[in-house]
C-alpha positions, 0 to 999 in steps of 0.5 A: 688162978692166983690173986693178982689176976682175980684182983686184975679181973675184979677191977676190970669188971668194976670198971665195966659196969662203971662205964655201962652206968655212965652210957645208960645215964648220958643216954637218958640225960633230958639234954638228948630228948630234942634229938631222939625225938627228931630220930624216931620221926625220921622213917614217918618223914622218909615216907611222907617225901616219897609220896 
């Protein structure tokens, strides 16, 4: 391989894990909890309509 593509691979993956700290931290901002709770309720609701 020559330098230009080992450079081009190395800011891919800079730019990779970048992008999987910026998902993992506006997954787990306290903004989100509201509705992540009202999701995890949902299969309990689901089943308590049918009945």
């Amino acid at each position: 391989m020559n330098g230009t593509l080992l450079q081009v691979a190395g800011v891919a993956t800079v730019l990779l894990m970048l992008l999987f700290v910026a998902i993992w931290v506006w997954v787990w901002h306290t903004g989100h909890k509201p509705k992540y709770d009202r999701l995890a309720r949902m299969p309990m609701d689901d089943a308590e309509d049918r009945q």
